[in-house]
C-alpha positions as CSV (number, residue, x, y, z in Angstrom):
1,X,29.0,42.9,43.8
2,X,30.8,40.5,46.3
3,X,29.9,43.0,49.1
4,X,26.7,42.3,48.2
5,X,26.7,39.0,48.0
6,X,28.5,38.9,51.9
7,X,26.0,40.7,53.2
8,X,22.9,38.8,51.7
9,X,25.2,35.8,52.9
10,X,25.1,37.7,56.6
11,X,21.7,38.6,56.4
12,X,20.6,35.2,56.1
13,X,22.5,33.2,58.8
14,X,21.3,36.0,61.2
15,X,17.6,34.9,60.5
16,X,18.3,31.4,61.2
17,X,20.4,32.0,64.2
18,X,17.3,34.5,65.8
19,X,14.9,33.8,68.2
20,X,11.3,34.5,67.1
21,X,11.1,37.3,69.2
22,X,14.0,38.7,67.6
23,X,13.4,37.9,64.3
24,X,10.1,40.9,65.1
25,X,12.1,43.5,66.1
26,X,14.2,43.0,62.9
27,X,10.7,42.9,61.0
28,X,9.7,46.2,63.1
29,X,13.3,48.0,61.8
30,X,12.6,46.7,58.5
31,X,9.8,48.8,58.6
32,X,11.1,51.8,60.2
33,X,13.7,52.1,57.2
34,X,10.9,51.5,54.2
35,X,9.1,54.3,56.1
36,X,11.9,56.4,55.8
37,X,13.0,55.7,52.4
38,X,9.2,56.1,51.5
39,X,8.8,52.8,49.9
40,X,5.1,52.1,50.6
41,X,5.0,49.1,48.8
42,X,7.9,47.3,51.3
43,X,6.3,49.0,54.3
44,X,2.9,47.0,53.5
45,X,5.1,43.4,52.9
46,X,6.4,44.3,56.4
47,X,2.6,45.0,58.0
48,X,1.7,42.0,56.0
49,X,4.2,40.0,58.2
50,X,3.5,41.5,61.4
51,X,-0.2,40.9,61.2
52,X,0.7,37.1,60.1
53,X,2.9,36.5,63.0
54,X,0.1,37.3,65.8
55,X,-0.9,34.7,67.9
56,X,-4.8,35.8,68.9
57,X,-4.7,32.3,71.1
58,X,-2.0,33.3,73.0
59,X,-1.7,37.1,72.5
60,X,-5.5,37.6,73.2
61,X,-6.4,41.5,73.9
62,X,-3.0,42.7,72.8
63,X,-3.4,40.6,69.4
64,X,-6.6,42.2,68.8
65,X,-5.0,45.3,69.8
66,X,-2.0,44.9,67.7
67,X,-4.2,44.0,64.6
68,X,-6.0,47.2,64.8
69,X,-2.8,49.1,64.7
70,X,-1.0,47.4,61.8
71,X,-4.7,47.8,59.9
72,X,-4.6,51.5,60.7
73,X,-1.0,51.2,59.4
74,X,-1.7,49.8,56.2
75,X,-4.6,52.7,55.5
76,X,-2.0,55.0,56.3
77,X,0.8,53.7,54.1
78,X,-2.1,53.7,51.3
79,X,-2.4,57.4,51.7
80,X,1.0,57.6,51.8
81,X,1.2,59.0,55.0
82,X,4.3,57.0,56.3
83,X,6.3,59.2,59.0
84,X,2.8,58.7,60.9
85,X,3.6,55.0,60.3
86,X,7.3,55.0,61.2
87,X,5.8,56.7,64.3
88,X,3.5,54.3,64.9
89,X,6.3,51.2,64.7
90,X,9.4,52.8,66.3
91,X,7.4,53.0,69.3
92,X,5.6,49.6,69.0
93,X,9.3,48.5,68.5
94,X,10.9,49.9,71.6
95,X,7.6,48.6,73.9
96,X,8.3,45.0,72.2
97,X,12.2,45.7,73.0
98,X,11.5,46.5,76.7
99,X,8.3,44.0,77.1
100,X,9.1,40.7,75.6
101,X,13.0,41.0,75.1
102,X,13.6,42.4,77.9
103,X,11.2,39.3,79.6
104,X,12.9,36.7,77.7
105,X,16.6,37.9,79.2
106,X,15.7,37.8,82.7
């Protein structure tokens, strides 16, 4: 129990110590391990999340774009197709690795 309880404790200082852009790719590898455990319902909480962090004023085309996916995501987690899913987010994850972290650290 107190192991627990430390890593909660961990868990929650390293959200408020990450940058937005971080705080996604921890979103996107929450996902990626629901997928593979094959809990549906905490893979749609974490599609929920992504969709509600999308800036369509900023992001324009690739918010739209983005929105489409995480939609098609959310039909497929319905019909419980999730490694199609976990495909579908590793590699959104690693293109918003390389994009926008990668941007941010030059």
């Amino acid at each position: 129990m107190y192991g627990s309880l430390q890593m909660r404790q961990y868990q929650q200082q390293s959200v408020l110590t990450s940058s937005p852009e971080q705080l996604i790719l921890k979103i996107y590898d929450l996902g990626i391990a629901a997928c593979r455990r094959n809990d549906r319902s905490k893979v749609r909480a974490v599609l929920a999340e992504l969709m509600g962090s999308l800036n369509f004023e900023e992001g324009g085309e690739v918010a739209s774009q983005l929105q489409g996916l995480y939609e098609y995501c959310l039909i497929e987690s319905a019909n419980g197709d999730l490694e199609t899913v976990r495909t579908l987010l590793e590699g959104l994850r690693e293109a918003w690795r390389e994009g926008v972290m990668a941007r941010k650290a030059a």
